[in-house]
N, C-alpha and C positions, 0 to 999 in steps of 0.2 A: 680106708681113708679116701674120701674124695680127693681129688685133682683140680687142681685151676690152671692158666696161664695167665703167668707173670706181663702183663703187657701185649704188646701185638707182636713182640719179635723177642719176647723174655722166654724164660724156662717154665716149666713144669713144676708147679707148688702144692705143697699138700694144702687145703681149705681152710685149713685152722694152722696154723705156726707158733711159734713159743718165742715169744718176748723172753729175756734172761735178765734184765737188767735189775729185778727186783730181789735175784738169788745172790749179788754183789751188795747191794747198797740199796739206799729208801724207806725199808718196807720191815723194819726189825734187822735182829741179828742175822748177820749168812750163817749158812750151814752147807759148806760144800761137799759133803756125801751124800745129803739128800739132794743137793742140787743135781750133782752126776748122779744120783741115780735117775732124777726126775728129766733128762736132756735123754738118758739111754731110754729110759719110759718112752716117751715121747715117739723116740725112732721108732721103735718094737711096732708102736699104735700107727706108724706110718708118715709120722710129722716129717719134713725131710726140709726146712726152714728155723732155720735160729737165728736169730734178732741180738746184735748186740751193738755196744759201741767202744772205742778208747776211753769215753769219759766215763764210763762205767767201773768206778774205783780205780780213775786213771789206769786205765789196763787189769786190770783185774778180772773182772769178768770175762773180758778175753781169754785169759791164762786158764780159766775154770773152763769155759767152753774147749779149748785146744785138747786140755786133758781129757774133757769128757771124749771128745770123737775119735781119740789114738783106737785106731783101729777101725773103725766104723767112717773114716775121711769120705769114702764113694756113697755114702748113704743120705749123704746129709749134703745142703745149701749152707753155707754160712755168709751171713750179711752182718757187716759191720760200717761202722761211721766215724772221722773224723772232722775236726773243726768246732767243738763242742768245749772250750779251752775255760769257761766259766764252771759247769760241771766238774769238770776234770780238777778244779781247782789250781789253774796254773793261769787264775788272773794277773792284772798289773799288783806288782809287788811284791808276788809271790812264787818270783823264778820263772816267772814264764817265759817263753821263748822270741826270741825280738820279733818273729814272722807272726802277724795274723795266721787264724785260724783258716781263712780262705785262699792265706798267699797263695800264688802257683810253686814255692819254693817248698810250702810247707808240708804240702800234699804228698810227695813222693818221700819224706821225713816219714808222715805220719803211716804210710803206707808199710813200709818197711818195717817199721816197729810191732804192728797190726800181724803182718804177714808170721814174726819169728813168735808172739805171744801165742796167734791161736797155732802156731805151728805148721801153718802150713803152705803149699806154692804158691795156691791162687786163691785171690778172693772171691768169689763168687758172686756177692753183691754190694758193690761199695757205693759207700753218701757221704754228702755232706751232710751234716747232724744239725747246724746253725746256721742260717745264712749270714755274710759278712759285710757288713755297710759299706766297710772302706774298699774293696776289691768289685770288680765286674764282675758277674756272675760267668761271663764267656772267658775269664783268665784260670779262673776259679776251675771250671770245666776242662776248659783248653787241657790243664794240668790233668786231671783225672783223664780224658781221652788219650795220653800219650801211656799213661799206667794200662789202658786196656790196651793197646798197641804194642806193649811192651810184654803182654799177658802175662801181668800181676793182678789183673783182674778182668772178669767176666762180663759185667752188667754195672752200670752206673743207677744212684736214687740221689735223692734230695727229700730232706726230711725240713718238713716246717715252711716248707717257700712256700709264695704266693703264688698268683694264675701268671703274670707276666714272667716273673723270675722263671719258672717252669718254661715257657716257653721259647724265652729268650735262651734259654738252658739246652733247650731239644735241637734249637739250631744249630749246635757246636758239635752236639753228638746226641745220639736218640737215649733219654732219661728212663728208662726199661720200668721206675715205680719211683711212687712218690708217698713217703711215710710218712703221715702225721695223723695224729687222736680224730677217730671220729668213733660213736659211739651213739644209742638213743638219745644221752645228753650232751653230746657234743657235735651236733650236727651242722655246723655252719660252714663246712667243708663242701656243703649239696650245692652253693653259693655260687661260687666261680671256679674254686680248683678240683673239686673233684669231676663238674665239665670242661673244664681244660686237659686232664688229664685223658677225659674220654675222646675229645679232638684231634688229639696226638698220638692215640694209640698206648698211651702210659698205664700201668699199672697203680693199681693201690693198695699199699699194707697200712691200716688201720691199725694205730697200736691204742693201747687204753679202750679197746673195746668194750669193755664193764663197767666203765667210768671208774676205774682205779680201785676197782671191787665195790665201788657204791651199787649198781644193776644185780650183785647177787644176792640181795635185799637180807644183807648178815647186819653191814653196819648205818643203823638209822641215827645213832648219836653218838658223841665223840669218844664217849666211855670203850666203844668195840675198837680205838685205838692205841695199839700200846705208845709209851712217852717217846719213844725215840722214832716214829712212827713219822715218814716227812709227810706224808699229806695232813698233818697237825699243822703246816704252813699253810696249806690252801685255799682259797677262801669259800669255794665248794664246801669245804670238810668244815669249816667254823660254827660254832653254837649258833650263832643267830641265820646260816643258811643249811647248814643238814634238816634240823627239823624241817625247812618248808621244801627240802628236795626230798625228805624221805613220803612227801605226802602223793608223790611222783608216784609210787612204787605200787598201788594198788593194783591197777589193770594189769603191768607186769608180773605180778605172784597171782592174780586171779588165772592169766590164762596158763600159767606153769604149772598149777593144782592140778586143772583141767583135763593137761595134759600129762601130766604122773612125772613132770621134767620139773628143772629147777629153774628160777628166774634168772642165775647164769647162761643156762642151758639155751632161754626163750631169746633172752638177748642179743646171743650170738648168731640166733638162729633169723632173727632179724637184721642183721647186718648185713649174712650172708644173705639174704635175696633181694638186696639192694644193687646186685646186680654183682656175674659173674665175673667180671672184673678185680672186685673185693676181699681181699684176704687177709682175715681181723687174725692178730700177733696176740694173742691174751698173755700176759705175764704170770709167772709159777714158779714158784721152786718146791711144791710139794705135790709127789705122783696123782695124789686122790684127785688134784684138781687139772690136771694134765687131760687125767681119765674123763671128768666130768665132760671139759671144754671139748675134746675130741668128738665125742659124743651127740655133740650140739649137729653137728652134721647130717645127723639120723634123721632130725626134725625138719617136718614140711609144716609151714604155717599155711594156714588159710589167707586168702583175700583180704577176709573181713577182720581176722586176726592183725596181719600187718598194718591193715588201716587205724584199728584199733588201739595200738602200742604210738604208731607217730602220731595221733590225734591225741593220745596221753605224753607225749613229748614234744611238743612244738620247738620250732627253731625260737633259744634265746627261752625257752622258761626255766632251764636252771637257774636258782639262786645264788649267783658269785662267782666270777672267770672262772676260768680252768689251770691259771697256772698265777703266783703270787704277781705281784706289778712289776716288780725288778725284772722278770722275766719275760714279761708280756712284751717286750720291746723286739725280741730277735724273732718273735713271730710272723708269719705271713711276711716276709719281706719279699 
């Protein structure tokens, strides 16, 4: 497995890392034996980064990951996130807790709970998951800076801000990565944060690099969704915009043929040479495609190849946001 670093003053990450969050909730039934086995897969192949959050089955996924690493704790990064309290399902009226998601009160809460699910001292890479309207970004931080001071945690991210928030973020304390969806179809991040990012010296973990497994040219229409399937909320995935994104996909499976790889494979294989800075989290809970995404590494694209793939993806030709309207609002803040 290739190596990257995390940032200008971050750690050592394997190139490709494992999103978990689809092995809890989202994405069909969990299966958590295939999950642990597919987290232990993962190490064996070199992955040494696992992606998770508290809102993820409110803690759940946590607890899945915690058990997968018993034993295997020095092999692995583990990054997780708080402040995601809409997810997590502990909106207004539904018990949630009187503290926003960004208080500075909330932070060292949510930290602790984080710390005993995955079971262990330190976090390695903690974020915020949603930015918070009603809090400053510098109290929000403030708070996380005194948890690394405290060394219950390693490295600070911020998942979903914007170019300023980011910045104004890095003032308090150096922001080590900055998580959010970028992907051939979700490129709008090349914009302002992912040069902000590069200004600062911040890293970037790219989650939804497949665009939520639409880029492994499996599912063209809504049929290849089972019912309990959340992207059946998105408006990406909708009958009237899958067909005009699946018509996307052509030059994508042409040059995967070409090359004996799969259009997950090519995908990834584009991201990565978007520059080394970049290290797309693909999400899995099943080994076969753990193995696949690893894999992607091996791949050098041509010149003409890369030119090839974003001139079949321009910024903004997908058909339909990327996440439903209710959601669109905690974006880019």
């Amino acid at each position: 497995m290739q190596m990257r670093k995390l940032g200008r003053d971050g750690p050592m990450v394997s190139a490709v890392g494992l999103g978990c969050m689809g092995m809890s909730i989202s994405y069909g039934e969990p299966n958590d034996e295939e999950s642990i086995a597919t987290i232990n897969r993962a190490i064996d192949l070199g992955v040494n980064l696992l992606v998770t959050s508290d809102a993820y089955g409110n803690g759940v996924n946590e607890e899945l990951i915690g058990r997968a690493i018993k034993g295997r704790r020095a092999r692995v990064l583990v990054a997780t996130k708080f402040g995601n309290l809409a997810l997590a399902g502990r909106g207004a009226g539904t018990g949630a807790p009187a503290l926003t998601g960004g208080h500075p009160d909330y932070v060292p809460q949510a930290c602790e709970k984080s710390l005993k699910r995955l079971g262990v001292d330190v976090i390695d890479i903690y974020g915020m998951h949603r930015m918070d309207r009603t809090v400053p970004i510098e109290d929000t931080v403030g708070a996380m800076k005194r948890l690394v001071e405290q060394g219950k945690v390693r490295y600070l991210q911020l998942s979903e801000a914007g170019a300023q928030t980011i910045r104004r973020a890095h003032k308090v304390h150096p922001i080590t990565c900055v998580e959010t969806e970028y992907s051939l179809w979700s490129r709008d991040v090349e914009g302002e944060i992912l040069p902000a990012c590069r200004e600062l010296g911040t890293g970037y973990m790219a989650y939804a690099p497949l665009g939520r497994g639409f880029l492994t040219a499996t599912m063209k229409t809504l049929d290849a969704l089972i019912a309990k399937d959340r992207r059946r909320e998105h408006p990406r995935f909708l009958p009237e915009n899958i067909s005009r994104n699946a018509a996307l996909l052509a030059p994508l499976e042409r040059i995967a043929a070409e090359k004996k790889r799969t259009p997950a494979q090519v995908a990834l294989a584009w991201l990565l040479a978007q520059g080394p800075d970049i290290v797309p989290i693909p999400g899995t809970k099943r080994r076969t495609c753990v193995e696949e995404n690893c894999a992607a590494v091996e791949i050098t694209l041509g010149a003409e190849e890369i030119a090839a793939l974003s001139k079949a993806f321009p910024l903004n030709v997908t058909a339909g946001t990327r996440y439903p309207e209710k959601q669109l609002a905690g974006l880019g803040i």
